[in-house]
SEBA-375869 format. One record per residue (C-alpha): residue number from 0; residue in one letter; chain; x, y, z. Coordinates in steps of 0.25 Angstrom, whole numbers, plus 5000, padded with zeros to 4 digits. Example, Ala and Ser with C-alpha at 12.3 -4.5 7.8 and 13.67 -1.06 7.14 Angstrom:
BEGIN
+-----+--------+--------+------+------+------+
! num ! residu ! chaine !    x !    y !    z !
+-----+--------+--------+------+------+------+
!   0 !      a !      A ! 5049 ! 4982 ! 5031 !
!   1 !      s !      A ! 5055 ! 4996 ! 5029 !
+-----+--------+--------+------+------+------+
This chain:
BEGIN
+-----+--------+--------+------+------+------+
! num ! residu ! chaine !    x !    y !    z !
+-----+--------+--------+------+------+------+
!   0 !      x !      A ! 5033 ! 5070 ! 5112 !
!   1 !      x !      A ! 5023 ! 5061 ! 5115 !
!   2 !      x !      A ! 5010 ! 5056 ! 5109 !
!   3 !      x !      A ! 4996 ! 5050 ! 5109 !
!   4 !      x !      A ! 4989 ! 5046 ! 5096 !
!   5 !      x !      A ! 4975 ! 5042 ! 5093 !
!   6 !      x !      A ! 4964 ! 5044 ! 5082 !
!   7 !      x !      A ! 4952 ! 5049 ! 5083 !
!   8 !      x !      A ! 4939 ! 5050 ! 5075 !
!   9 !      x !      A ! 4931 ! 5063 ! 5073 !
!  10 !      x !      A ! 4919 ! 5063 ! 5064 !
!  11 !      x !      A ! 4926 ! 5049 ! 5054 !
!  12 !      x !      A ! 4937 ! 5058 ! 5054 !
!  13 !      x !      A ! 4951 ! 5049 ! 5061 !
!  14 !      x !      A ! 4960 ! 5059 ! 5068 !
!  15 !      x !      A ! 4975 ! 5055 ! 5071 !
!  16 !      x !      A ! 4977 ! 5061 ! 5086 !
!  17 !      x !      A ! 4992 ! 5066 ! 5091 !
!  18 !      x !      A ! 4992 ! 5071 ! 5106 !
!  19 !      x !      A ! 5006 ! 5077 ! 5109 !
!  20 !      x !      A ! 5014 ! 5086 ! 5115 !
!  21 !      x !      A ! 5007 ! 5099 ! 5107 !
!  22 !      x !      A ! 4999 ! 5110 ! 5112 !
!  23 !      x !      A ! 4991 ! 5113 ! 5100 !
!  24 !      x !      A ! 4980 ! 5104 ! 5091 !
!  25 !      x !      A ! 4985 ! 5100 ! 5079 !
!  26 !      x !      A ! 4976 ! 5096 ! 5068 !
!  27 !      x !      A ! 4980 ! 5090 ! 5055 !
!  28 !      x !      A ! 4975 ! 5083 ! 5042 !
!  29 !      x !      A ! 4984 ! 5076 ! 5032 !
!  30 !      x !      A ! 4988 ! 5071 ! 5019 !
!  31 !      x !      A ! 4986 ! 5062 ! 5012 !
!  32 !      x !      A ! 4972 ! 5056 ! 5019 !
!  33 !      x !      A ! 4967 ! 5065 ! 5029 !
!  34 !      x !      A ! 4973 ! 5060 ! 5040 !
!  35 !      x !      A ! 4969 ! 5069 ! 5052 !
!  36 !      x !      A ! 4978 ! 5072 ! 5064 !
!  37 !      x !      A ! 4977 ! 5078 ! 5078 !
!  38 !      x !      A ! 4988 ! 5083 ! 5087 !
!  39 !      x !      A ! 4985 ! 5087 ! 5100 !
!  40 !      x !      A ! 4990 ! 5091 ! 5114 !
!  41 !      x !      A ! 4991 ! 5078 ! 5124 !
!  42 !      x !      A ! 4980 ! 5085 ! 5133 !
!  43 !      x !      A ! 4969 ! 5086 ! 5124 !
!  44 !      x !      A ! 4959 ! 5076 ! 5125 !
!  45 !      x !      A ! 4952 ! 5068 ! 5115 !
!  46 !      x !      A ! 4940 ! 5074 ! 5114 !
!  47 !      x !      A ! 4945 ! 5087 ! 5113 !
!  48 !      x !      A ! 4953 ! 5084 ! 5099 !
!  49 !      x !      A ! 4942 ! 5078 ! 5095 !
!  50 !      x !      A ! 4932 ! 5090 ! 5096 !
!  51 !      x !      A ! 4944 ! 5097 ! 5090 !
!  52 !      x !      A ! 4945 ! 5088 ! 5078 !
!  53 !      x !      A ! 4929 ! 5089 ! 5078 !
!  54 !      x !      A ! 4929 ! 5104 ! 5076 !
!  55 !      x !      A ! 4942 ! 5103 ! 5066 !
!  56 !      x !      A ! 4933 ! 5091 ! 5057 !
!  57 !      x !      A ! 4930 ! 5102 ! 5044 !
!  58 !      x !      A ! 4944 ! 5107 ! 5043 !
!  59 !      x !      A ! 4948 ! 5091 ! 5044 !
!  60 !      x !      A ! 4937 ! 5088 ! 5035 !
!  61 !      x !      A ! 4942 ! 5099 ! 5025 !
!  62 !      x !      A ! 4955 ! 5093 ! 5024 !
!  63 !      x !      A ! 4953 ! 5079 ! 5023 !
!  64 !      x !      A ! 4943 ! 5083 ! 5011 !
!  65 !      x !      A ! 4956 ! 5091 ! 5004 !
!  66 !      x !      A ! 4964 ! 5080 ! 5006 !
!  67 !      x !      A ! 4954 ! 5070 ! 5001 !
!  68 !      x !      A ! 4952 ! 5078 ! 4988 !
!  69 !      x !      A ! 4967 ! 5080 ! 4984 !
!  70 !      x !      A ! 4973 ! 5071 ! 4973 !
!  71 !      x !      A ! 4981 ! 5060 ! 4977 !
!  72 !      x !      A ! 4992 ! 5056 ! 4967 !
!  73 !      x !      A ! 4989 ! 5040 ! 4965 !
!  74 !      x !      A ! 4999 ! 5030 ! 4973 !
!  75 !      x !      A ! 5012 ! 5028 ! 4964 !
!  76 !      x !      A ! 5014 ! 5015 ! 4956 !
!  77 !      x !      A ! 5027 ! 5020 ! 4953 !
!  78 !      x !      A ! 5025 ! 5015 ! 4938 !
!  79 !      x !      A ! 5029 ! 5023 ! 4925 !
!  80 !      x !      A ! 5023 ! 5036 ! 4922 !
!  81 !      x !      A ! 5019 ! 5035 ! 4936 !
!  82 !      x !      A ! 5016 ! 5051 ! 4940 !
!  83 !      x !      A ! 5026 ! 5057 ! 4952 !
!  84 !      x !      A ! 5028 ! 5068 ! 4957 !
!  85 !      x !      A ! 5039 ! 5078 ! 4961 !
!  86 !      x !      A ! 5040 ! 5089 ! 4967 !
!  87 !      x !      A ! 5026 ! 5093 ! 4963 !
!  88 !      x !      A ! 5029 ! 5089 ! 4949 !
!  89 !      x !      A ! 5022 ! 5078 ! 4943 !
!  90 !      x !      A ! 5032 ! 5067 ! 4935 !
!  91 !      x !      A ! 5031 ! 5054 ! 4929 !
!  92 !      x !      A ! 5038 ! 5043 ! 4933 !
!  93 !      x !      A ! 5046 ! 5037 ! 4924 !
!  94 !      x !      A ! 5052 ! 5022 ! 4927 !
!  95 !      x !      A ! 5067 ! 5018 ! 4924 !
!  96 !      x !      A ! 5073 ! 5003 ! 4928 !
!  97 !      x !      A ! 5088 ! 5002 ! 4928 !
!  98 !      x !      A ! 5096 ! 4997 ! 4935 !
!  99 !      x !      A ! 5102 ! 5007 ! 4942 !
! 100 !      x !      A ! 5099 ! 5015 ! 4956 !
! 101 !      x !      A ! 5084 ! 5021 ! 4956 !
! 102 !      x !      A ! 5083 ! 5035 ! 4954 !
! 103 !      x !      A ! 5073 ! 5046 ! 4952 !
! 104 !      x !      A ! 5075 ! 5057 ! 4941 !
! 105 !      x !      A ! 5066 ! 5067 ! 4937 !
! 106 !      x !      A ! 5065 ! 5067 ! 4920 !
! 107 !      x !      A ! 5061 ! 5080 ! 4912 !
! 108 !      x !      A ! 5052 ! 5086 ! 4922 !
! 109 !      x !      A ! 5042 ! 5075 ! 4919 !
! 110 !      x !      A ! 5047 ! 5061 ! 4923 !
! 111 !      x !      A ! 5053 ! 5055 ! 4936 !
! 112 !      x !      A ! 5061 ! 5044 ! 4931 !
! 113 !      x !      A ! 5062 ! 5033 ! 4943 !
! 114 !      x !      A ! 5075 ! 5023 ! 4941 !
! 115 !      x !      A ! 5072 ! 5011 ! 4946 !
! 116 !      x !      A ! 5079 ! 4996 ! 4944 !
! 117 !      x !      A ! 5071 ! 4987 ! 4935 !
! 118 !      x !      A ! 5059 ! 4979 ! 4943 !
! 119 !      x !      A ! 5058 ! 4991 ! 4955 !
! 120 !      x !      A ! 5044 ! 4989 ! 4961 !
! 121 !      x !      A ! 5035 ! 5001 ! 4965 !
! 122 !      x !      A ! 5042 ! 5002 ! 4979 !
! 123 !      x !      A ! 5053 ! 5003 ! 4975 !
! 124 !      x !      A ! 5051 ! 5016 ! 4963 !
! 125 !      x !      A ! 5043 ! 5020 ! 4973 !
! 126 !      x !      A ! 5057 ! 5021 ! 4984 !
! 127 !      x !      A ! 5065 ! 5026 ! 4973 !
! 128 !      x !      A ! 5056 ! 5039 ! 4970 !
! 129 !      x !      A ! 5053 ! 5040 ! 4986 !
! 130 !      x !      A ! 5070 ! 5042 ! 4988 !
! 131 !      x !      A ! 5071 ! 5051 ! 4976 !
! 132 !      x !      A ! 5059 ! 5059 ! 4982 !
! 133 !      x !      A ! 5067 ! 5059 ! 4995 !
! 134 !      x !      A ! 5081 ! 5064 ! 4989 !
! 135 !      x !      A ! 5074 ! 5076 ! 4980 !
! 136 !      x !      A ! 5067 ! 5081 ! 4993 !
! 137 !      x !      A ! 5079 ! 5080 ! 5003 !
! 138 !      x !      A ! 5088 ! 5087 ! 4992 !
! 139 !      x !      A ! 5078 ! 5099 ! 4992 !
! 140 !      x !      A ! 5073 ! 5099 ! 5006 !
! 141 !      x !      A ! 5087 ! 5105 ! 5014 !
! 142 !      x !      A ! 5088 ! 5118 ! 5006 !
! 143 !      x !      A ! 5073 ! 5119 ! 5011 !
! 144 !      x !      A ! 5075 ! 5117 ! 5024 !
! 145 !      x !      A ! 5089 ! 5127 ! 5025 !
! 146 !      x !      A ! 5079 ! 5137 ! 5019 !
! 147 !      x !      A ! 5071 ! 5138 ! 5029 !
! 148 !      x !      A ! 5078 ! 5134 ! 5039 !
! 149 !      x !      A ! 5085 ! 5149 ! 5036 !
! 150 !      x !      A ! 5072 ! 5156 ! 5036 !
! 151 !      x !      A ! 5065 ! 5150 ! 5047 !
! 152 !      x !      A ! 5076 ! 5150 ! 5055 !
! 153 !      x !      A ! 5076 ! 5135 ! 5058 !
! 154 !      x !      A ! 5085 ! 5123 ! 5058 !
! 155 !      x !      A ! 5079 ! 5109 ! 5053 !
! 156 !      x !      A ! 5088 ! 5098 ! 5061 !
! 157 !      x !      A ! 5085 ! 5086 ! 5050 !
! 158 !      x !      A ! 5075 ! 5084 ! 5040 !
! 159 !      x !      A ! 5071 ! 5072 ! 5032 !
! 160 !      x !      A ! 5060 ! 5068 ! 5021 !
! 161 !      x !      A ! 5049 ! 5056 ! 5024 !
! 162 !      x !      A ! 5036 ! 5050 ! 5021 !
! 163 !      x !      A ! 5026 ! 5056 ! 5026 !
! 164 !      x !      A ! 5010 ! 5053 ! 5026 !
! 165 !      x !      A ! 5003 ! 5066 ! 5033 !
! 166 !      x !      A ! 5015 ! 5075 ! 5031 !
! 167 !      x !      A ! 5024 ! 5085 ! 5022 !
! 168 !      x !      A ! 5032 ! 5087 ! 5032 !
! 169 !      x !      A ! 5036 ! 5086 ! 5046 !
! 170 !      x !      A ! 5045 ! 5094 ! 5058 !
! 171 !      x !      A ! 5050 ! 5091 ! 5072 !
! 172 !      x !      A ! 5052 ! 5103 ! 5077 !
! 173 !      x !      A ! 5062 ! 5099 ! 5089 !
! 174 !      x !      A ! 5071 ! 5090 ! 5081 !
! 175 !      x !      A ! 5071 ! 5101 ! 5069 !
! 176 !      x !      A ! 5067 ! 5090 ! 5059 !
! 177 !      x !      A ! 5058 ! 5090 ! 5047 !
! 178 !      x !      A ! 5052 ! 5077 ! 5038 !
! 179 !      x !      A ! 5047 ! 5080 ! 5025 !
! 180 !      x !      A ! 5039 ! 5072 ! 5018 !
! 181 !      x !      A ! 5044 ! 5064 ! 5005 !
! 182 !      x !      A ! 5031 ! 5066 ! 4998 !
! 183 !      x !      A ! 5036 ! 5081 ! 4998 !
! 184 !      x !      A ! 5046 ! 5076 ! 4984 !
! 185 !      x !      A ! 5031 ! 5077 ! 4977 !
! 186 !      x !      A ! 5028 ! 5090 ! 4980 !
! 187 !      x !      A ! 5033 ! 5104 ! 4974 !
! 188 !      x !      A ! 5045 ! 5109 ! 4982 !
! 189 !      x !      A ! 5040 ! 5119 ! 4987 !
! 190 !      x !      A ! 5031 ! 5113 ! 4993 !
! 191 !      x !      A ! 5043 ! 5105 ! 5000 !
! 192 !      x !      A ! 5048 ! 5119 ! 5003 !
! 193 !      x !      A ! 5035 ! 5122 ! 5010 !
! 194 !      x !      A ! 5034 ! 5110 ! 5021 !
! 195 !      x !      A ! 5048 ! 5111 ! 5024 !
! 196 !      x !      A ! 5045 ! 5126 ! 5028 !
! 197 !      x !      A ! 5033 ! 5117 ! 5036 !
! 198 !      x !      A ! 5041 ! 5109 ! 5043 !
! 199 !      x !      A ! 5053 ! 5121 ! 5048 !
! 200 !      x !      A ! 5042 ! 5130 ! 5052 !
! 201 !      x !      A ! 5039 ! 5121 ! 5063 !
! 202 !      x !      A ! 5053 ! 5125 ! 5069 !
! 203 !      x !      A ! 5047 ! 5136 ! 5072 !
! 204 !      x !      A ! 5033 ! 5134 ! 5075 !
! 205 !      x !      A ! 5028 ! 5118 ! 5078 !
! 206 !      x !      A ! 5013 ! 5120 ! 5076 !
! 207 !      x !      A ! 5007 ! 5123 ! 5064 !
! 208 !      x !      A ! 4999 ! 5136 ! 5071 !
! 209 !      x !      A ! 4998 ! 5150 ! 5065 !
! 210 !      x !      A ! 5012 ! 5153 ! 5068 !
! 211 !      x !      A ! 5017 ! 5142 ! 5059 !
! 212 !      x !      A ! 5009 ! 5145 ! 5047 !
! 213 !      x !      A ! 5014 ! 5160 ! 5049 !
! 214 !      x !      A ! 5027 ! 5156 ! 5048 !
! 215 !      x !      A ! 5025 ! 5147 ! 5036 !
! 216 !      x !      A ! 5019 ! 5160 ! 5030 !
! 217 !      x !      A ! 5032 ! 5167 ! 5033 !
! 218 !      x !      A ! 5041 ! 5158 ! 5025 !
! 219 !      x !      A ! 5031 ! 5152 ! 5016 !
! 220 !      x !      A ! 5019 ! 5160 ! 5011 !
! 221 !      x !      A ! 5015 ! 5151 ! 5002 !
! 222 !      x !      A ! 5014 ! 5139 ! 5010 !
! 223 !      x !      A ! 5000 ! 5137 ! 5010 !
! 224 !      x !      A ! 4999 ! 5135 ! 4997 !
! 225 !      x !      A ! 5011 ! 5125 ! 4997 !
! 226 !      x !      A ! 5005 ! 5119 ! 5009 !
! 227 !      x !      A ! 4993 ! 5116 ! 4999 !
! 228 !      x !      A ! 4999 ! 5112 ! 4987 !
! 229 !      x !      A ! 5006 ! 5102 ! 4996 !
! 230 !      x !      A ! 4995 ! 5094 ! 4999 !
! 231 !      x !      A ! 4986 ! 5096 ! 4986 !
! 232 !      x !      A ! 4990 ! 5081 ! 4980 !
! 233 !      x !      A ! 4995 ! 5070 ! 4988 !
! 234 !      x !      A ! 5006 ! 5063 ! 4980 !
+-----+--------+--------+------+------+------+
């Protein structure tokens, strides 16, 4: 597939513009900052996207004011007490130096106990948690995907967790693979269950249009509303 990118400003606003192989306008704002991007058909001339993006300002407006106006965890220090949270639960961190492997555990449904040997530096806590965040969600995200693989009546190729900055979630439809973003470890499972429903409904339908949301409707009423809670606090 190929591709042209450029940027663009409308009214102060910086738009990150994708022409591809698409028939459709695509129009996105994402977490954390705002970022705004704009994927378009190779014909489409610049001006036209911008007088698209010009008479699309107030919804772009609108959201990067929510986005602005969430609560943003504090970067992590990675010191004692330090709060961390897991699958939606909130726990402290408490620090342990031995010398022994690192590893993570979670203590009495109120403390996350980080093993670390003795003179480990923030980077280092900071690896130790990321891989357990890692290992919890690949051990729960197969019996996710074999769910709805059965009812969507789909088969995901290969799948893997990474960082991602804009995104929960990923798909590419013609290799039948889906990324998932590491950051998901933070938030309530069924929120995890919710973006992997995201990312196979795209095996059936690429675009986010009316017939994709109707089949999220199908197979996951609620999705909305996890869709909201997903993005309330940026961790």
């Amino acid at each position: 597939m190929s591709t042209e990118q450029f940027q663009m400003t409308v009214s102060d606003i910086s738009v990150d513009v994708v022409k591809k192989d698409i028939k459709n306008i695509h129009l996105a704002v994402y977490p954390p900052t705002g970022r705004v991007r704009l994927s378009s058909p190779h014909s489409m001339r610049a001006e036209s996207l911008r007088l698209f993006v010009i008479s699309k300002i107030g919804w772009i407006r609108k959201h990067i004011r929510n986005m602005n106006s969430q609560i943003r965890e504090p970067e992590r220090e990675y010191i004692q007490g330090e709060s961390h949270w897991v699958q939606g639960q909130r726990y402290l961190l408490n620090i342990i130096e031995e010398e022994k492997p690192p590893k993570v555990e979670i203590r009495n449904k109120k403390y996350l106990d980080l093993y670390v040997r003795p003179g480990s530096d923030k980077a280092k806590r900071e690896e130790v948690i990321k891989k357990w965040y890692r290992e919890l969600l690949k051990s729960q995200i197969p019996s996710l995907i074999e769910k709805w693989e059965e009812k969507l009546e789909v088969e995901i190729a290969d799948w893997g967790v990474r960082q991602m900055k804009t995104k929960w979630g990923s798909c590419n439809v013609d290799d039948r693979r889906i990324w998932l973003n590491l950051e998901l470890a933070k938030k309530p499972k069924h929120c995890l269950d919710y973006v992997v429903l995201h990312e196979m409904v795209h095996q059936k339908e690429r675009h986010h249009n009316d017939r994709f949301k109707e089949l999220l409707d199908n197979y996951m009423p609620s999705w909305r509303q996890r869709r909201e809670e997903l993005n309330e606090v940026v961790y």
